[in-house]
C-alpha positions in Angstrom: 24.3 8.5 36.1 26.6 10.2 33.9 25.6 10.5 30.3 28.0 7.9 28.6 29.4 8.0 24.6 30.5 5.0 22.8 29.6 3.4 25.9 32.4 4.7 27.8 32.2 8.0 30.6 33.8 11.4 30.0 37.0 10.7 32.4 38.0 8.3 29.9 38.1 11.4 26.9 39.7 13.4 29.5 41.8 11.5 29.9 42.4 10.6 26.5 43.1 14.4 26.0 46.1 14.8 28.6 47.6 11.9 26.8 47.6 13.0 23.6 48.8 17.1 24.4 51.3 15.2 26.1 52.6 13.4 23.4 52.2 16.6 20.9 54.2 18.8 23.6 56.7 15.5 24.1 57.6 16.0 20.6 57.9 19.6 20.3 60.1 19.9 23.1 62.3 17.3 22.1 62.9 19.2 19.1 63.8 22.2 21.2 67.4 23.7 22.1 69.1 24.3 25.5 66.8 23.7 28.8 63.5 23.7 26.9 64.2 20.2 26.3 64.2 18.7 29.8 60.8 20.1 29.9 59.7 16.9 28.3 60.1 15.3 32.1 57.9 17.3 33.7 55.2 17.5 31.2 55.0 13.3 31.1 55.1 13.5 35.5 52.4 16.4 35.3 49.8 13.9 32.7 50.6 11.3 35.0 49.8 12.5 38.2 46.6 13.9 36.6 45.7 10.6 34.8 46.4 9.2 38.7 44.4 11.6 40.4 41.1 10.9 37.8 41.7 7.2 38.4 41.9 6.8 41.9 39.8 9.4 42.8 36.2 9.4 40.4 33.2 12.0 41.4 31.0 9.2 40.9 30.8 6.7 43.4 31.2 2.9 42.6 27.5 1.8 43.8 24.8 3.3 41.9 22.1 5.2 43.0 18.9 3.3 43.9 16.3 2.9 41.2 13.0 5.0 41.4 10.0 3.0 40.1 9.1 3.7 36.5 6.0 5.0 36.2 4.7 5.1 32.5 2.5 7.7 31.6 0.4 7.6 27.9 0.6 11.3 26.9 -1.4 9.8 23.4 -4.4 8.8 25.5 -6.9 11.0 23.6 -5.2 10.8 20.4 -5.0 7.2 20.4 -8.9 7.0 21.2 -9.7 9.4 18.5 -7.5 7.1 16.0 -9.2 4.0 17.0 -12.6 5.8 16.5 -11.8 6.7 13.0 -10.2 3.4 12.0 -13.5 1.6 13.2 -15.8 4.1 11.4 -13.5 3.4 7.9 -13.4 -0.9 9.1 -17.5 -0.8 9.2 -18.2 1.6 6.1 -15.7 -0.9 4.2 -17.6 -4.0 5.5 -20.7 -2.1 4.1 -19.3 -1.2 0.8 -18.1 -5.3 0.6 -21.9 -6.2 1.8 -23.5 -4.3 -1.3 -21.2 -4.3 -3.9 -20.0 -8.2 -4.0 -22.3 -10.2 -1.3 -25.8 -8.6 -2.7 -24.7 -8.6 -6.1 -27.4 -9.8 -8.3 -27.1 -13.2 -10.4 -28.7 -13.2 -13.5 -30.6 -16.3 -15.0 -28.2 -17.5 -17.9 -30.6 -18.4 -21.5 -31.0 -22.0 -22.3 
């Protein structure tokens, strides 16, 4: 598979491009003197047949290549496993730091 921009293939910017030299060299010539302006003709025919040539015969074929399995790989295996380590050693010194600090506090006796 071809990479694609704005959703759309290369041929189509190639194509794009003929089209618009063709207009930029239509203009030019018709602002020429003498022969130079029937040139215009053959320029037009010549982005034609290319544009007809790109269309009806593609590189790519119409049916796409078969699908390999995907198989997913965790490159972060160890790094994960160290992470969730780290975060369970800070979780249970928290839970300690909760246990002693508001759950043990002492209550004093208030004076009648």
């Amino acid at each position: 598979m071809t990479a694609t921009i704005l959703g759309v293939g290369p041929g189509v910017f190639i194509i794009a491009v003929i089209w618009v030299v063709t207009l930029l060299l239509s203009v030019l010539l018709c602002r020429a003197s003498g022969k130079a302006r029937f040139w215009t003709a053959m320029v037009f025919i010549l982005a034609l047949i290319t544009t007809l040539i790109l269309v009806f015969f593609p590189r790519v074929s119409q049916t796409p290549a078969p699908a390999k399995e995907i198989q997913i790989v965790d490159t972060f295996f160890i790094g994960r496993y160290i992470l969730i380590s780290v975060m369970s050693v800070i979780f249970l010194g928290s839970i300690f730091l909760v246990f002693i600090y508001h759950i043990l506090e002492p209550i004093y006796a208030k004076r009648i």
